[in-house]
N, C-alpha and C positions, 0 to 999 in steps of 0.2 A: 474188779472194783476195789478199789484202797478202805481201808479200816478207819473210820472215823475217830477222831484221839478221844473223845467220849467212851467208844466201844471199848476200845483200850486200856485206859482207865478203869473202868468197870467189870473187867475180865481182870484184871488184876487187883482189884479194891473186892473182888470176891472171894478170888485166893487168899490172898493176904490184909487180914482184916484191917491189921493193926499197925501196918504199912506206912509209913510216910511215904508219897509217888511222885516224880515231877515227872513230867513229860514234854521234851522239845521234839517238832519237828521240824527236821532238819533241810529239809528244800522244800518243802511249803506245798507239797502233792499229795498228801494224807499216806506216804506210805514208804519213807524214809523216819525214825523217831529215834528219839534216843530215849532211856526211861532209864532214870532214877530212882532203885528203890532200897528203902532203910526197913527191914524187917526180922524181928523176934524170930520168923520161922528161919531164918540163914544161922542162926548163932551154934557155932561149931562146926558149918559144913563150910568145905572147899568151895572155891567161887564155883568150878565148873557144876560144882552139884547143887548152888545157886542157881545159877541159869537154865539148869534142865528143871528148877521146879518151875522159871516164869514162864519155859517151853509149853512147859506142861498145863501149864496156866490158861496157855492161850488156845486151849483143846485144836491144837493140828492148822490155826488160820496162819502160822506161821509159813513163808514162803507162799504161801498162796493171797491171800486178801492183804497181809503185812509182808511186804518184799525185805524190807531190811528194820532191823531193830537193833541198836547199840546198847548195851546193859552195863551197868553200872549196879549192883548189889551190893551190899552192905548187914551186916545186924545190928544193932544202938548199939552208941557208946557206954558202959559202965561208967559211973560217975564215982 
């Protein structure tokens, strides 16, 4: 059963509070996304160790309820 982009959102607006998110999906099946996110907790870590904290985020629905997710991490820009 595909992961509704709500659930998705919300498993990652609980990890990362203070998160900017955007979320496309990307063939329109609830279970292709691509996810957007701008977060304070990346700032000094390597991408790959971005992406294992949104893994970690999504407690294990990865590959299983969410088949594919495209990640795009980021930390704010200093101004």
């Amino acid at each position: 059963m595909p992961m509704p982009i709500d659930e998705l959102r919300a498993h990652l607006a609980e990890a990362f509070p203070d998160a900017e998110i955007g979320i496309d999906d990307l063939a329109g099946d609830g279970d292709h996304y691509r996810a957007r996110i701008v977060s304070s907790a990346f700032s000094g870590l390597p991408r790959v160790r971005q992406h294992q904290l949104v893994y970690a985020a999504l407690k294990g629905k990865m590959g299983g309820e969410l088949h594919a997710l495209a990640l795009e991490t980021s930390a704010p820009k200093e101004d």
